[in-house]
N, C-alpha and C positions, 0 to 999 in steps of 0.2 A: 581815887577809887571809882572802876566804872562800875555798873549796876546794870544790867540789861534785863528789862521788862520785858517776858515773852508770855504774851495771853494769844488765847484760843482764838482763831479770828474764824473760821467756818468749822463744818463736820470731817470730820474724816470720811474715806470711802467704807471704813466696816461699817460705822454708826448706822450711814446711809441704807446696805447691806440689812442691817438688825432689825432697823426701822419698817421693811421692803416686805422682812419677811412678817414678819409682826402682824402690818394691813395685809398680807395674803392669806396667813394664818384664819385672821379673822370675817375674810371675807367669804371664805370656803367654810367658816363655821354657817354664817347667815345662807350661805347657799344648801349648806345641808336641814338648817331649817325649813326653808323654802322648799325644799323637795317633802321634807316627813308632812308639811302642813298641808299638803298636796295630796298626799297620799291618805292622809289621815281623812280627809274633804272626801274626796273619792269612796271611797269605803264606806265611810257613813252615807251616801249618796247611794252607794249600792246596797248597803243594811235596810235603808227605805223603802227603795224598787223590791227589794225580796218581801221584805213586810207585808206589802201591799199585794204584790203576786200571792203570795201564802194566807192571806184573807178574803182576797178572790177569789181563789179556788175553794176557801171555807165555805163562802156563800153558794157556789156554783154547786158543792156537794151538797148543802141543805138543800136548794131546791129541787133538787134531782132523788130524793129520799121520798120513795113512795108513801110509805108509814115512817109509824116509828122506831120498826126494827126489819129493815131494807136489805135485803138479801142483796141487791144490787151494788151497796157499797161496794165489795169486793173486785166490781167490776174497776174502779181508782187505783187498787192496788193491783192488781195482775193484767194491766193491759200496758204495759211499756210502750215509749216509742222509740226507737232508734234513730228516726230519719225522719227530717222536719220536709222533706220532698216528695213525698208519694202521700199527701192528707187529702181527699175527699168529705170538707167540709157541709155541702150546699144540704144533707137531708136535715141537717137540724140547726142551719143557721138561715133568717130570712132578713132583707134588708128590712125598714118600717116603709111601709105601703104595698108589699109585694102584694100579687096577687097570686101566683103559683105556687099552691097547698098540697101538690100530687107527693112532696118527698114526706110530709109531716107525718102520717101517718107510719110510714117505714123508723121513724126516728125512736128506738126505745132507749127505754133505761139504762141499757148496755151502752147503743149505739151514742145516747148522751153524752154518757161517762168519759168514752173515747174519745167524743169530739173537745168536753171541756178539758181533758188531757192534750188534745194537740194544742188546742187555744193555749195551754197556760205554757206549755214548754216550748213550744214553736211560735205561737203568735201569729206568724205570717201565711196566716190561712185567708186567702181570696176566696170574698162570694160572689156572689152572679155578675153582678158589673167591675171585677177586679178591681174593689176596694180592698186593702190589704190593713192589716191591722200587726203592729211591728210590736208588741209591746209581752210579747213572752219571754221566757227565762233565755234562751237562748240568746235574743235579739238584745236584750236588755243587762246582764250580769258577763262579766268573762268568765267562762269555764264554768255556767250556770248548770248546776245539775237538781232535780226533784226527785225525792225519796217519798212513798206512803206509803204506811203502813199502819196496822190493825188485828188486834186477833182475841176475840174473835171481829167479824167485821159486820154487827151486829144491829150496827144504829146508836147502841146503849153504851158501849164502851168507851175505851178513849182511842181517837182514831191521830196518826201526828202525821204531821207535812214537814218535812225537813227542805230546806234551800242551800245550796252552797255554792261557793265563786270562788274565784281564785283571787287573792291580796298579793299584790307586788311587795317583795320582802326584799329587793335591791334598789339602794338610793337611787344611783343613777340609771335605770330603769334600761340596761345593759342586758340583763335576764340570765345574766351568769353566777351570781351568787347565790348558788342553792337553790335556786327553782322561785316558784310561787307558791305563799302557803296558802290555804285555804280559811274560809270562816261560812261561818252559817248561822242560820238563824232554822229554830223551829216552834211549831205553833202545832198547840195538843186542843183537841174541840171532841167535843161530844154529837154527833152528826143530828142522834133523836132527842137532842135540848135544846131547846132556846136560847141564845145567848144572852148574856144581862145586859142590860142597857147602860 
């Protein structure tokens, strides 16, 4: 009686094949972690820059509040900018140690309003020695846009700054899947309160 012993001596090529696709499978998972962890980093990165933009402009409206119920608020809310290129910054910005006071005087509550509105949407407003300051909504969020509003706009009321950017909603950052959505952050302040400490 013969007996012929036949054992497995390597893989086959499907095992090989099964195996191939397996680590690919699982390589493209990690890789899609590493994209969402990215994006996720980014965003909260940009929820920060908006935070901060929208508490700036907090404090830039309290100081510009003549009293405590400032007819001038209004001036935050109905003075849009459309175009971060035509600002005429210098009558109510001065470097520290200037000497030339001729534009201060011209500088009012309105004209304030308007400039701490180009500063916070634009940023890239050059003073006298084209120092340039990059840190507006514009320069700083993608698809940054600023909403204020109030009503009445009174000082006493509740006055809100809304922020919003655009969030990449496609892994691989292709820009074909449905677009970009949007997120924002908004910040309600009382102009004629003090804030709590």
């Amino acid at each position: 009686m013969i007996h012929s012993n036949r054992t497995q001596r390597g893989t086959t090529l499907v095992e090989v094949l099964i195996a191939a696709v397996i680590i690919g499978i699982g390589l493209l998972g990690i890789a899609s972690l590493q994209v969402k962890a990215l994006q996720a980093s980014t965003n909260a990165e940009n929820r920060a820059k908006a935070t901060d933009i929208a508490a700036a402009l907090a404090d830039r409206i309290r100081a510009n509040l003549g009293t405590r119920s400032d007819a001038n608020l209004v001036n935050y809310v109905t003075n849009p900018i459309e175009s971060c290129t035509t600002l005429n910054a210098n009558l109510c910005a001065m470097k520290a140690g200037a000497s030339d006071t001729t534009g201060i005087a011209q500088c009012s509550p309105a004209y304030m309003a308007a400039y701490d509105l180009a500063t916070i949407r634009c940023g890239d407003i050059c003073l006298h020695d084209d120092i340039c300051d990059q840190a507006g909504i514009k320069n700083q969020l993608p698809g940054g846009e600023l909403t204020i509003s109030c009503d009445p706009c009174d000082g006493t009321t509740d006055m809100s700054i809304q922020i919003t950017w655009e969030v990449r909603n496609d892994i691989f950052g292709e820009g074909n899947n449905q677009g970009n959505a949007m997120d924002s952050i908004t910040l309600t302040l009382i102009p004629g309160v003090d804030p709590e400490p």
